[in-house]
C-alpha positions in Angstrom: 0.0 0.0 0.0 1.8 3.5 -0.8 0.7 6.1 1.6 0.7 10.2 -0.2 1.3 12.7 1.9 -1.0 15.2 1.2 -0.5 19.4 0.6 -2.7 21.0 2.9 -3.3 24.4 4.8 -0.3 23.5 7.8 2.1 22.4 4.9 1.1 25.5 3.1 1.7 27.9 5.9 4.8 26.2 6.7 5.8 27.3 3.3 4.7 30.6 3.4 6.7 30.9 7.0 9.8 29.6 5.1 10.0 32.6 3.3 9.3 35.2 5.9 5.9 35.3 5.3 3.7 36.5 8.7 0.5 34.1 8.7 -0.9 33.1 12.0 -1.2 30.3 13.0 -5.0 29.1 12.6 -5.0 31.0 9.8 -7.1 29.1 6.2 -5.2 28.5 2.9 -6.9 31.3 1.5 -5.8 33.8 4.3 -2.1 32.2 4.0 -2.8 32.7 -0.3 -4.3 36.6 0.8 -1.4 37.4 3.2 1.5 36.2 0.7 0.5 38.1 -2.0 -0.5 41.7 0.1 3.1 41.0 1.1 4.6 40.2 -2.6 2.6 43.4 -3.3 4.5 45.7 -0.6 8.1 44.7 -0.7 8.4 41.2 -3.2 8.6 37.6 -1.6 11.9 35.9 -3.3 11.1 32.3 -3.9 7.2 32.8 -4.0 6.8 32.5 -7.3 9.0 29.3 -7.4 6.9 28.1 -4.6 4.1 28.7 -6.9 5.0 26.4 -9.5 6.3 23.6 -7.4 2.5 23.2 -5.5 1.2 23.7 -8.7 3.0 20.8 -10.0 1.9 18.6 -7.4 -1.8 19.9 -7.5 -2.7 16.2 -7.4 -1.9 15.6 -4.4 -2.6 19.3 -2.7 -6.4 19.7 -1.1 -8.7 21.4 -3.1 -9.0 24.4 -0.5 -5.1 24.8 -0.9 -5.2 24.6 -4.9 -7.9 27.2 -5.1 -6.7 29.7 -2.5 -3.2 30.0 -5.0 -5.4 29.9 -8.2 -7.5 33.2 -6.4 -4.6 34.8 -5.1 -0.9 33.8 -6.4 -0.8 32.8 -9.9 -0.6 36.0 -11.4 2.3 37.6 -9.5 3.9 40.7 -10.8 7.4 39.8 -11.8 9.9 41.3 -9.5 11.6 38.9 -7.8 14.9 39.5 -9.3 15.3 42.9 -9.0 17.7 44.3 -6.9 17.4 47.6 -4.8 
């Protein structure tokens, strides 16, 4: 029997956190999706929009409230994460 480990809200968050993105603790997938990108907005998230594409790449195995909260929120970011200031 092979076991998947599923993509949902914790592992999501715990993503988000990674890249020194404020979310609390309880918060939903779509909070995480709405915090990440008022942040990206601001002042530009390096790695989020890598982080994009790998969930999306594993959208089979991510839970649906996950996939649709970065569909809503993070798959248009404005490109800037190369940029230097």
């Amino acid at each position: 029997m092979m076991i998947v480990d599923l993509i949902d809200g914790d592992d999501f968050r715990d993503r988000l956190v990674a890249l020194d993105i404020h979310v609390p603790a309880d918060a939903s997938p779509e909070t995480c999706a709405h915090l990440a990108r008022l942040k990206h907005d601001e002042v530009g998230v390096p790695g989020l929009e890598a982080l994009v594409r790998e969930l999306m790449a594993q959208s089979d195995v991510m839970l649906p409230a996950v996939r649709e909260a970065i569909e809503q929120h993070l798959m248009e970011l404005p490109n800037g994460e190369g940029e230097s200031a």
